[in-house]
KEKE-3310 file (N, C-alpha, C; in steps of 0.2 Angstrom, whole numbers, plus 5000, padded with zeros to 4 digits):
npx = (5004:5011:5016:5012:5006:5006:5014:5025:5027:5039:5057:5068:5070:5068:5079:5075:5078:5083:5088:5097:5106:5111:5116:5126:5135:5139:5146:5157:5164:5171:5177:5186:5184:5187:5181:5182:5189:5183:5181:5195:5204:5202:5193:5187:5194:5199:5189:5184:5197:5192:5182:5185:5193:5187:5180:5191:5195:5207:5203:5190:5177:5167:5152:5140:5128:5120:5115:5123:5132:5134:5132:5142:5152:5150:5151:5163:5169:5165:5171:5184:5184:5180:5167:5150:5140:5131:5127:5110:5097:5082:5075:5084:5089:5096:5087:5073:5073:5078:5076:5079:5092:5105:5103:5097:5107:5117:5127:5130:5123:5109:5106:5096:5094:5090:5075:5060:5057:5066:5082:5096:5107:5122:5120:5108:5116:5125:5115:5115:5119:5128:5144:5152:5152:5152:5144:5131:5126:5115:5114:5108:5093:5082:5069:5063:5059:5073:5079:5094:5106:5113:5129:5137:5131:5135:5150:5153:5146:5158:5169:5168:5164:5179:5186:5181:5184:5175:5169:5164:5152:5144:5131:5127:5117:5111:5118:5124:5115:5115:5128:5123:5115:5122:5134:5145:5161:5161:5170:5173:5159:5163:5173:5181:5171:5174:5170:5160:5144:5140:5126:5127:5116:5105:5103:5113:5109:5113:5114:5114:5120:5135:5146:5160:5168:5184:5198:5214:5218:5206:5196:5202:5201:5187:5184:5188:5178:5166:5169:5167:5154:5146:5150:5156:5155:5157:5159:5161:5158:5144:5138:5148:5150:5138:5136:5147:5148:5139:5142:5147:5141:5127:5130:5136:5123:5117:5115:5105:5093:5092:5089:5079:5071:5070:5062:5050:5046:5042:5030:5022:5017:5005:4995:4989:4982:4991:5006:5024:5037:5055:5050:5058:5068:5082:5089:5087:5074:5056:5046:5027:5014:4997:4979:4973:4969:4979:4974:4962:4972:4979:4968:4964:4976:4977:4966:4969:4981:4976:4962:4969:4985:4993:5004:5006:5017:5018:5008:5011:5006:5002:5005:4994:4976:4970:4979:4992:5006:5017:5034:5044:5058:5066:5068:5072:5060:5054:5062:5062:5050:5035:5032:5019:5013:5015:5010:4995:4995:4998:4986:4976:4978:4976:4963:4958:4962:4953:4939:4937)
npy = (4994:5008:5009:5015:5028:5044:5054:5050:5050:5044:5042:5039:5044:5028:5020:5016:4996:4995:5009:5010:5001:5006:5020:5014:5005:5017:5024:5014:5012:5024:5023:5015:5003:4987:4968:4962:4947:4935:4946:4953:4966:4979:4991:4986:4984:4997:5005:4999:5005:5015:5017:5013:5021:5034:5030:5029:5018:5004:4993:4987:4976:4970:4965:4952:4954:4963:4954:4944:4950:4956:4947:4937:4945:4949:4936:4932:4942:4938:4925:4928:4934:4924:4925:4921:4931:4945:4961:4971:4981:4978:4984:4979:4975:4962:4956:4955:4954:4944:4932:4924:4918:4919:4914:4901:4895:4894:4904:4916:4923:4935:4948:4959:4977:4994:5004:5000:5011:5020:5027:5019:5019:5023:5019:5010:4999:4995:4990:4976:4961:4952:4944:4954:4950:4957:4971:4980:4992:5003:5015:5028:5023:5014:5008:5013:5027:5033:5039:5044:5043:5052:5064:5063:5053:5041:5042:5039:5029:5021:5022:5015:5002:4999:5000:4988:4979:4975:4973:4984:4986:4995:4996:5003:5004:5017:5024:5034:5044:5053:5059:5073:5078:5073:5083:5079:5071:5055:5047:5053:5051:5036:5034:5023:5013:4995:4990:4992:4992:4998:5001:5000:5004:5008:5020:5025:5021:5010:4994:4982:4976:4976:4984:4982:4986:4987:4983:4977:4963:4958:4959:4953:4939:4941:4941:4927:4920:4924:4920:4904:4905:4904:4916:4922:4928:4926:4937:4951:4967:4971:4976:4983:4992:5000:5006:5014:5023:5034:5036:5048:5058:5057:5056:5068:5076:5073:5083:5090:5084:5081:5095:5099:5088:5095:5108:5101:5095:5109:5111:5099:5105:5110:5102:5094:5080:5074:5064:5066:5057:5054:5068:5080:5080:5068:5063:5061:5055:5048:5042:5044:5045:5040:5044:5030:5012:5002:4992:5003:5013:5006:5004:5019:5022:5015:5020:5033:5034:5026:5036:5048:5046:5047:5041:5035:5026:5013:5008:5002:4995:5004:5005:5007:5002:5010:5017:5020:5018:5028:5025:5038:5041:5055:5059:5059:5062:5070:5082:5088:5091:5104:5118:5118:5111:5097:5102:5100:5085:5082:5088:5080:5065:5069:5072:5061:5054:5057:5056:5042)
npz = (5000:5002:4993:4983:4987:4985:4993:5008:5023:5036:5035:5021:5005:4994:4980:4967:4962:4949:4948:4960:4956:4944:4949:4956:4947:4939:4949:4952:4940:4939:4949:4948:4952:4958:4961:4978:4986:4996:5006:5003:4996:4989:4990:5000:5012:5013:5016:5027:5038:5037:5041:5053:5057:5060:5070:5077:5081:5079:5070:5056:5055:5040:5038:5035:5040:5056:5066:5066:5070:5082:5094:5091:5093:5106:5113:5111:5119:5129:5131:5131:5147:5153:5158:5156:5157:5150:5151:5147:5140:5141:5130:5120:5104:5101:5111:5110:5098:5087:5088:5102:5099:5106:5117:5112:5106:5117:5120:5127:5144:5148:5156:5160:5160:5169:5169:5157:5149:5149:5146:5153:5169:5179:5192:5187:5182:5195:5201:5198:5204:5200:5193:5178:5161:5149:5143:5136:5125:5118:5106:5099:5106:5098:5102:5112:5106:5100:5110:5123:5134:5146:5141:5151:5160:5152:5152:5165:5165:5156:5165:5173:5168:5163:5175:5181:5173:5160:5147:5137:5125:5109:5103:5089:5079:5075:5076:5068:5069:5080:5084:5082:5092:5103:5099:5099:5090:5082:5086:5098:5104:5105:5111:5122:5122:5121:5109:5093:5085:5069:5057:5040:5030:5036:5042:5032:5019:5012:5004:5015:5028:5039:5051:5062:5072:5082:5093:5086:5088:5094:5082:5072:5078:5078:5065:5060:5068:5061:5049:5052:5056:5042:5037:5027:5013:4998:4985:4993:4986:4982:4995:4998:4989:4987:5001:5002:4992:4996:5007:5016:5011:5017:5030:5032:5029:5042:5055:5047:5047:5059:5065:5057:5063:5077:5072:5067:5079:5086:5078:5080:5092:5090:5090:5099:5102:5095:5102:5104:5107:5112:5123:5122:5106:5102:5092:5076:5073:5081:5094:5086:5098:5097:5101:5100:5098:5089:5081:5076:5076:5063:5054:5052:5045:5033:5027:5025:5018:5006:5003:5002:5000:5007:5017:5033:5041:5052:5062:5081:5095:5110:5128:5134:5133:5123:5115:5103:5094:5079:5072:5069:5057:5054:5038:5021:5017:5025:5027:5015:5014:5015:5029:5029:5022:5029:5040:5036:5034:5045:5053:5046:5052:5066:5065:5059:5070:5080:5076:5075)
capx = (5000:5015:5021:5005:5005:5012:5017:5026:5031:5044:5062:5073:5069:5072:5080:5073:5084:5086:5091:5104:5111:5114:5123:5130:5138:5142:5152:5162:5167:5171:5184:5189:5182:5187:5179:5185:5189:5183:5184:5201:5200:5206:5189:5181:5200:5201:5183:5184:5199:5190:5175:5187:5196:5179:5177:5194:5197:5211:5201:5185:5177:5161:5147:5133:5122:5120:5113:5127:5139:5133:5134:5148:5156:5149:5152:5173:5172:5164:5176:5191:5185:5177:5159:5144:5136:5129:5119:5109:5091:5076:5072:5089:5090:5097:5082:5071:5071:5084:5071:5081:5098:5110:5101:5096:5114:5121:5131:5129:5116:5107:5102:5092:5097:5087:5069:5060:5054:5071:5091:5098:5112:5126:5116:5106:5121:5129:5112:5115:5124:5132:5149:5148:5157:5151:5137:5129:5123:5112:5115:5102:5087:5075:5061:5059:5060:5078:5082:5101:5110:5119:5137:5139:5131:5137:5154:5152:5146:5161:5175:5165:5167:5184:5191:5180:5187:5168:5170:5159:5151:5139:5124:5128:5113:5109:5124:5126:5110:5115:5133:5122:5113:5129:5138:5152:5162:5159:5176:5174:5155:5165:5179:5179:5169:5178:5169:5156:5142:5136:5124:5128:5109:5098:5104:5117:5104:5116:5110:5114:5129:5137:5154:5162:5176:5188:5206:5216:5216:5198:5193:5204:5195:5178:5184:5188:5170:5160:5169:5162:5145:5144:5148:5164:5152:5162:5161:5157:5158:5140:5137:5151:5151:5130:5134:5153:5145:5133:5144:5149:5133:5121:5132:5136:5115:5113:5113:5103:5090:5091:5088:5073:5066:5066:5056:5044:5044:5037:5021:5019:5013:5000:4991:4988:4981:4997:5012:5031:5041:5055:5049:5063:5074:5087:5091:5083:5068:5053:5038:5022:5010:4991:4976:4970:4972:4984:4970:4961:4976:4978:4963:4966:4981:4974:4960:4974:4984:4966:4959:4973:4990:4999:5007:5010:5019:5015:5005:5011:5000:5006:5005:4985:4972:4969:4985:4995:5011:5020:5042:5046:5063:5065:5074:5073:5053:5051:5064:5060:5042:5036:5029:5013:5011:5018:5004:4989:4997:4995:4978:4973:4979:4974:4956:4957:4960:4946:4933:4939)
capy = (5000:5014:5009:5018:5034:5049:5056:5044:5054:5045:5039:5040:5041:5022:5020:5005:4991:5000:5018:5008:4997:5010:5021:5009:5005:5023:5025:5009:5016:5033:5025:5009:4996:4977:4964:4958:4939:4935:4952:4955:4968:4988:4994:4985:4983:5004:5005:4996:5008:5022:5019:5011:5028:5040:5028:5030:5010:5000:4990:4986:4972:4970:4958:4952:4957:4966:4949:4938:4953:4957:4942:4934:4949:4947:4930:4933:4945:4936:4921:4931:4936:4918:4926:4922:4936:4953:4965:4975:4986:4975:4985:4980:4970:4956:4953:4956:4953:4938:4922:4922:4915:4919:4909:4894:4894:4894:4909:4920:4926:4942:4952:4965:4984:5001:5003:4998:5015:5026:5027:5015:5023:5017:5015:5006:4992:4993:4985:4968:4957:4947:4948:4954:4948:4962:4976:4983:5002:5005:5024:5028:5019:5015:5007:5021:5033:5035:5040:5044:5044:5059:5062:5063:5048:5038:5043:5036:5021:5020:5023:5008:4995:4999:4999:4982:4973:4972:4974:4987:4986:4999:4995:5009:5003:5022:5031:5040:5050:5055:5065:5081:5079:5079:5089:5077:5065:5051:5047:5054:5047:5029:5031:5019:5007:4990:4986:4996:4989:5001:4999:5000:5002:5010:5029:5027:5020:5003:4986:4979:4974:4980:4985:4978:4992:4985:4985:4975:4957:4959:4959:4948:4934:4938:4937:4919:4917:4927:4912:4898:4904:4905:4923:4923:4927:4926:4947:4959:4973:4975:4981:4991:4999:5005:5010:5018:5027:5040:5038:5053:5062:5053:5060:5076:5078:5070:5089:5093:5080:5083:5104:5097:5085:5102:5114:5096:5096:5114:5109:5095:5107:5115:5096:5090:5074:5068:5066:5064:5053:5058:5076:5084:5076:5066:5062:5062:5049:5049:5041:5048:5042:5041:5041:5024:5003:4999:4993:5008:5016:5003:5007:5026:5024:5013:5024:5041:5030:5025:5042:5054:5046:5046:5036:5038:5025:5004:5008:4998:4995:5007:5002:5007:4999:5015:5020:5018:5025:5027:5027:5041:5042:5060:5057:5064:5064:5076:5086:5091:5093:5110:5116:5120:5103:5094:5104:5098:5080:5079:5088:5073:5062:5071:5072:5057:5050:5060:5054:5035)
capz = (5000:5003:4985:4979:4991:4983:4999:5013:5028:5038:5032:5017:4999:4993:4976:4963:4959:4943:4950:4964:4952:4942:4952:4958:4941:4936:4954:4950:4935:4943:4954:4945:4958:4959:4966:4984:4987:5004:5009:5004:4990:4991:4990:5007:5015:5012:5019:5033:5037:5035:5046:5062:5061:5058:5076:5082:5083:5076:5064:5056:5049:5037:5042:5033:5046:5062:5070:5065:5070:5089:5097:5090:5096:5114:5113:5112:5126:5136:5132:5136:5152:5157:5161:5151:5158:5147:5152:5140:5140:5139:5125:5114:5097:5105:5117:5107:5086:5087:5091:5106:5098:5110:5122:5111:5104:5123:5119:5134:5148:5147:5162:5161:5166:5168:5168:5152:5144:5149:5146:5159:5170:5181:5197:5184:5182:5199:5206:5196:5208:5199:5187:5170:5157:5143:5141:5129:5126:5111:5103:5102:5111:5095:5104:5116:5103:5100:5120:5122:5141:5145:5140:5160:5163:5147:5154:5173:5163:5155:5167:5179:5163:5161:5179:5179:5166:5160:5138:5135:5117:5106:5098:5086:5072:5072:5081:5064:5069:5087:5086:5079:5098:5107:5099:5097:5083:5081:5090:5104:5108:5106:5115:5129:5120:5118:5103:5092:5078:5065:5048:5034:5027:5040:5039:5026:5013:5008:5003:5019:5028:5047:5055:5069:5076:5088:5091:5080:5090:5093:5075:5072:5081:5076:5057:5059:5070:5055:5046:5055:5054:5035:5036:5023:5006:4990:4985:4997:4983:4983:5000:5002:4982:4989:5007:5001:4988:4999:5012:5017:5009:5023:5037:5031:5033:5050:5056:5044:5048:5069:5066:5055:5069:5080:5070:5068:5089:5088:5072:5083:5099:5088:5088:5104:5100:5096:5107:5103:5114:5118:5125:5118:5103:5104:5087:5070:5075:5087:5093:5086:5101:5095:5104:5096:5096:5084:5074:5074:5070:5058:5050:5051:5041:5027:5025:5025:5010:4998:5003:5002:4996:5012:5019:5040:5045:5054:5069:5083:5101:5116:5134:5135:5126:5115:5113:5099:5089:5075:5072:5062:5056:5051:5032:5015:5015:5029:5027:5008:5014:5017:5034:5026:5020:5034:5044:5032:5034:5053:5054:5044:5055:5071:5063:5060:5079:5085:5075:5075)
cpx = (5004:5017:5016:5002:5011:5014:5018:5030:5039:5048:5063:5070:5073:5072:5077:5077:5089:5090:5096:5106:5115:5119:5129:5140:5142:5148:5158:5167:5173:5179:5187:5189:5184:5186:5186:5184:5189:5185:5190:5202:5201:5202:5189:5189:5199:5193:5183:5189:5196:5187:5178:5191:5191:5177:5182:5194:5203:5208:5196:5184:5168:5158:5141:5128:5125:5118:5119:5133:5140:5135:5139:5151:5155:5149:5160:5174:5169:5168:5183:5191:5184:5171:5154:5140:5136:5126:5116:5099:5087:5073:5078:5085:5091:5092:5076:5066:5076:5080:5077:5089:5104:5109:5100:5103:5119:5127:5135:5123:5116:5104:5099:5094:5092:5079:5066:5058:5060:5079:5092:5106:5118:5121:5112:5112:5123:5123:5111:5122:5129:5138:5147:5156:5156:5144:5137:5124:5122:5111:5114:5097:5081:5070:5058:5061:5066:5081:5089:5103:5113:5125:5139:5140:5132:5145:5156:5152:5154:5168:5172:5167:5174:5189:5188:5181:5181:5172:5162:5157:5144:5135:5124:5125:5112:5115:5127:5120:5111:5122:5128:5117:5118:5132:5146:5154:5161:5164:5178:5168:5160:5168:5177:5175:5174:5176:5163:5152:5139:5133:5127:5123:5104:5099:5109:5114:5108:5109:5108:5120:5129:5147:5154:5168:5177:5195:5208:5214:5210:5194:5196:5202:5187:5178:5184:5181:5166:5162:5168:5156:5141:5145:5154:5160:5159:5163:5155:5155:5151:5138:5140:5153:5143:5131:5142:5151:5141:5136:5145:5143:5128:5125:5134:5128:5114:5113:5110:5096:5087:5087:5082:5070:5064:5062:5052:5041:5040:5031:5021:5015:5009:4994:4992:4988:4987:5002:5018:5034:5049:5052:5054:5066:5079:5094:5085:5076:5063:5047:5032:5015:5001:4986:4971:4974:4976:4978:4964:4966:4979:4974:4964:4972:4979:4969:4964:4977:4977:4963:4963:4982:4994:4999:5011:5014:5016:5016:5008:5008:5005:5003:4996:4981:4971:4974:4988:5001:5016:5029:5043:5055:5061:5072:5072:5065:5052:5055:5067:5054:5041:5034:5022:5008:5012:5010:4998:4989:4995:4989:4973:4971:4976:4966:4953:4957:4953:4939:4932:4934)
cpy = (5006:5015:5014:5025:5038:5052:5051:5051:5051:5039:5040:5037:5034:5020:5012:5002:4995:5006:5015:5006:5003:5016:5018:5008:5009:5024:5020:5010:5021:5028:5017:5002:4990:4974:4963:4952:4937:4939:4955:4957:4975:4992:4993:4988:4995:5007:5006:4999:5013:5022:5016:5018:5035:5038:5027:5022:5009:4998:4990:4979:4970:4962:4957:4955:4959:4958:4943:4943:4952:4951:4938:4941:4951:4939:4930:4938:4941:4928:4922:4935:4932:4919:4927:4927:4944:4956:4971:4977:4982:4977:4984:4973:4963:4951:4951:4952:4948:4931:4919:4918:4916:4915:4901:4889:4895:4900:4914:4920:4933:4944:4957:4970:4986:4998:5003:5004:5022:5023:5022:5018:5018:5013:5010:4998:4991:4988:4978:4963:4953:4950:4947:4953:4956:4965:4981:4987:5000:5011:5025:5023:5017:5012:5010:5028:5037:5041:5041:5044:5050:5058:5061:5056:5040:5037:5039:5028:5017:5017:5016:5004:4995:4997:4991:4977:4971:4975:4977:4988:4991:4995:5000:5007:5010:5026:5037:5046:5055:5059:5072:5083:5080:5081:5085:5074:5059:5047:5046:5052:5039:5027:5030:5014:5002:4988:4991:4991:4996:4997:5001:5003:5007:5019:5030:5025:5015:4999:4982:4979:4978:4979:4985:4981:4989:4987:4980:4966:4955:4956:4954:4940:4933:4940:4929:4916:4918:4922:4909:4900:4905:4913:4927:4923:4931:4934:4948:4967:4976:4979:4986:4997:5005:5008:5016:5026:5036:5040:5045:5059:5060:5057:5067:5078:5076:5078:5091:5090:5081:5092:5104:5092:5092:5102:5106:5096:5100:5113:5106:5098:5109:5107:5092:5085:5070:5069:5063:5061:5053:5065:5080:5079:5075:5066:5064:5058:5050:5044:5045:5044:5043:5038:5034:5019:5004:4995:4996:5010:5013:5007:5015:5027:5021:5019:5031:5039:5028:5031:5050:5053:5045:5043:5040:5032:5016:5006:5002:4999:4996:5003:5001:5005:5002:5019:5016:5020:5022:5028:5031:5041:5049:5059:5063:5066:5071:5082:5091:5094:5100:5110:5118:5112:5100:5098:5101:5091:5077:5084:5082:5067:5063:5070:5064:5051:5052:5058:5046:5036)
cpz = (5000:4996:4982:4982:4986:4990:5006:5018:5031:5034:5025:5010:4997:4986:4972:4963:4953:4945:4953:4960:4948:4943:4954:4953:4940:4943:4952:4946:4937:4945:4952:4949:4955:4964:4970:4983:4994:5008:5009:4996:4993:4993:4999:5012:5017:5017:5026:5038:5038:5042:5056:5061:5060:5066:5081:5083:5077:5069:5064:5051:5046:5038:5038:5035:5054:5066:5073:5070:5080:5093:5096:5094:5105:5117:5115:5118:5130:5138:5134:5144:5157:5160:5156:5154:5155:5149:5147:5144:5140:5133:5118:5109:5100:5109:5113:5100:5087:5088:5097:5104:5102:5116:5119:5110:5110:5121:5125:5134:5146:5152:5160:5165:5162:5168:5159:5147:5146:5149:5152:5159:5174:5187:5195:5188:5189:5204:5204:5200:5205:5193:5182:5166:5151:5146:5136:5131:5120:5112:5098:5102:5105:5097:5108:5112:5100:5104:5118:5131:5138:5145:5149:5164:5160:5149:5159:5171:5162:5158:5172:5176:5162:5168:5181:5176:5163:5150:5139:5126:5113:5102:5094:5081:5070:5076:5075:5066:5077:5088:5087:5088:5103:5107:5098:5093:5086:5086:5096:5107:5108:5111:5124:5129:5119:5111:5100:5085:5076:5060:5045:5030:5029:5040:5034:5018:5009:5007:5010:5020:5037:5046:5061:5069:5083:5087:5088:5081:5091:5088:5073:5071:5077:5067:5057:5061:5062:5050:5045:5055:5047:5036:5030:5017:5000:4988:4989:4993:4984:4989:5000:4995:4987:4998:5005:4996:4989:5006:5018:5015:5014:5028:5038:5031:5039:5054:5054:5046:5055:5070:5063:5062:5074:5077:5071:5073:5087:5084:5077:5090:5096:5088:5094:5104:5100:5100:5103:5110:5108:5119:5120:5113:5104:5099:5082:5070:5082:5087:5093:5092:5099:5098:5104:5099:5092:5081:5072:5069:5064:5051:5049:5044:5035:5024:5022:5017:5006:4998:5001:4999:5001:5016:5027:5044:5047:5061:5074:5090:5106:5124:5137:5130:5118:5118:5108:5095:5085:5076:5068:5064:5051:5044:5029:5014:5020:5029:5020:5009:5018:5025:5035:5025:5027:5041:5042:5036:5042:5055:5051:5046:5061:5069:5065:5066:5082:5081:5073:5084)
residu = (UNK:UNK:UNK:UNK:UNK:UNK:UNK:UNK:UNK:UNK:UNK:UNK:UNK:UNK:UNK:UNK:UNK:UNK:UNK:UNK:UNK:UNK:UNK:UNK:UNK:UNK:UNK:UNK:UNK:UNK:UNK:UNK:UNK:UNK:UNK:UNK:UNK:UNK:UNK:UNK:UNK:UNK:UNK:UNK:UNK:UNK:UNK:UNK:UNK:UNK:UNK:UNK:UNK:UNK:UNK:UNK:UNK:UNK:UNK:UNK:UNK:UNK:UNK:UNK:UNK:UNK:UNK:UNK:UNK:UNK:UNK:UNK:UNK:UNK:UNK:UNK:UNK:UNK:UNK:UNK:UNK:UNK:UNK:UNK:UNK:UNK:UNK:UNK:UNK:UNK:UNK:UNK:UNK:UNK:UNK:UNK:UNK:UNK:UNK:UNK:UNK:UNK:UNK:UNK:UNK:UNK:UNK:UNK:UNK:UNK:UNK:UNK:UNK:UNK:UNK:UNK:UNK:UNK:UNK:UNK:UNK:UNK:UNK:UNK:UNK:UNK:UNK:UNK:UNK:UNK:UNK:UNK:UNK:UNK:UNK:UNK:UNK:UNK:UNK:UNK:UNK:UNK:UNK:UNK:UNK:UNK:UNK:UNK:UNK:UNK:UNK:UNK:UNK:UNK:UNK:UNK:UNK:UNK:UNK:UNK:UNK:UNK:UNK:UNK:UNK:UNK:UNK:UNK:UNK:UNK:UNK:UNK:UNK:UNK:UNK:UNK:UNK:UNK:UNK:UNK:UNK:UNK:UNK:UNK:UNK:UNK:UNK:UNK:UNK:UNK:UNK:UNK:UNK:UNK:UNK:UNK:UNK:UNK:UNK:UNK:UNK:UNK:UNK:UNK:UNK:UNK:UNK:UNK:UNK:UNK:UNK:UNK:UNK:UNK:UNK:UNK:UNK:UNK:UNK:UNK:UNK:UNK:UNK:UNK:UNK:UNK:UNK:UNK:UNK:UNK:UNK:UNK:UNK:UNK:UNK:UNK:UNK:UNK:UNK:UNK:UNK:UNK:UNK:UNK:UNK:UNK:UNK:UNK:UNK:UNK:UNK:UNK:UNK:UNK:UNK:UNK:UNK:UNK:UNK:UNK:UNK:UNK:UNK:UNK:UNK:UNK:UNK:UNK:UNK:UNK:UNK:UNK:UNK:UNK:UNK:UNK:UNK:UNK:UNK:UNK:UNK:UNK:UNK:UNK:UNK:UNK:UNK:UNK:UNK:UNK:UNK:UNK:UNK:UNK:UNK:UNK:UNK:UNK:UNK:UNK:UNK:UNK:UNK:UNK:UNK:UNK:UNK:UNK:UNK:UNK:UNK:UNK:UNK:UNK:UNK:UNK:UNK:UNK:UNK:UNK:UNK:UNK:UNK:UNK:UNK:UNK:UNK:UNK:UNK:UNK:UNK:UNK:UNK:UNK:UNK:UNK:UNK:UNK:UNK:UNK:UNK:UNK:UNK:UNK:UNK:UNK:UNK:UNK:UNK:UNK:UNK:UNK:UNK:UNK:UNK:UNK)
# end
């Protein structure tokens, strides 16, 4: 049904096959690309490189996926330390969207820190008694909205993991959207991590694919694992020709995206009805909370898309029975779109709650 909307509010224009492919092609061209063999190849190698010193690490290495990346890589610290114990968010990826594989796959345990709708801090961690092998921070929070800890208390975190011997690792699927919040490089939110995952895909607008920044022995290691789990594919060129390509074009707007989520916050006080989570932004992303089911707001939205072209978004069901809300990622749609329009678009939606 979105395919058929002339106007899609949240996230990133997404090119056809044909459009990718063919920049793709013409960039190739451009810089004389040859396939890699097993990840070993000027392009990914140069890469890979690039984005462990854009994070201030020794090395990086490209993953098929973020699923396969993370846990293998909480897997090796917490063998180098002798404790299967992580602790992580109740709201992480890992707990989550994963059908449970680190637990089927005896890998490590997962303890739970922090309350389940806010940043988790130290006092969080200090009240889990037992020893930890590794923990993991997501940068930014995306099921509470794309939440962030303060540098103060991201910090506190830090210096705890490290006089601990505990391997701190980032969940950085979106940490491209959250410098323009702190105000710092990419470099300097890391440092102090032992290990770091980015996309590839999700703000930078690749095909797929992740990186795995650590220091040199690290990485090391978890090439040989991402070996053993079938993760050695014959060329990598396509991931990293479609994330290399726009690279630096996607990070160079993530301020420009953030200063758009503002002005959005302020349209958004003119419409009660609906609420943003967080309060304030964090990053380029928010929860739109709507006073409906989720299949009301279902219905709300199909009817928005068949009657008027636009597309808000895949209602999902909030803590109360009628409540509801959407994720927007602020990308290329909202911040092309005027604030005339973008006005029109959520009194339609608003309307539409209140007579649902």
């Amino acid at each position: 049904m979105q395919d058929r909307c002339k106007t899609v509010l949240p996230g990133n224009i997404e090119k056809s096959p044909a459009e990718m492919f063919t920049a793709m092609a013409r960039w190739c061209e451009q810089h004389q690309v040859t396939h890699d063999r097993y990840g070993e190849g000027e392009l990914i190698q140069s890469f890979e490189n690039k984005v462990a010193s854009l994070l201030g690490f020794e090395a990086g290495l490209f993953v098929i996926t973020g699923t396969m990346t993370q846990p293998t890589a909480l897997q090796i610290a917490c063998k180098q330390r002798q404790c299967q114990n992580v602790a992580m968010h109740p709201s992480s990826h890992i707990y989550l969207h994963e059908n449970q594989g680190y637990q089927l796959q005896e890998r490590f345990n997962v303890l739970p820190v922090g309350k389940p709708y806010q940043p988790w801090n130290l006092e969080d961690l200090t009240k889990i008694p037992d020893t930890l092998g590794a923990v993991l921070y997501e940068l930014p929070m995306r099921e509470i909205g794309g939440q962030l800890p303060s540098l103060e208390q991201l910090g506190l975190i830090k210096s705890y993991c490290q006089q601990q011997n505990i391997h701190l690792h980032m969940d950085g699927a979106r940490l491209w959207e959250c410098a323009a919040y702190y105000q710092q490089s990419y470099a300097q939110i890391a440092k102090g991590f032992n290990s770091v995952y980015v996309s590839l895909y999700k703000g930078i607008g690749g095909l797929g694919g992740a990186m795995l920044l650590g220091d040199k022995a690290f990485i090391d290691r978890a090439s040989v694992w991402m070996h053993r789990q079938g993760g050695s594919v014959y060329h990598r060129t396509p991931y990293i020709v479609a994330a290399a390509m726009q690279f630096e074009q996607r990070l160079t707007r993530m301020p420009e995206l953030f200063k758009r989520t503002l002005q959005i916050y302020d349209i958004l006080k003119e419409f009660p009805a609906l609420t943003a989570n967080p309060e304030q932004p964090q990053a380029n992303m928010l929860h739109l909370h709507l006073p409906l089911s989720q299949q009301s707001a279902t219905a709300l939205r199909d009817t928005l898309a068949l009657e008027h072209g636009l597309w808000i978004g895949n209602p999902q069901q909030g803590q109360l029975p009628k409540q509801s809300y959407l994720e927007w990622y602020i990308g290329d749609h909202l911040l092309a779109m005027s604030d005339e329009d973008l006005r029109h678009h959520l009194s339609l939606i608003e309307q539409g709650c209140q007579s649902s």
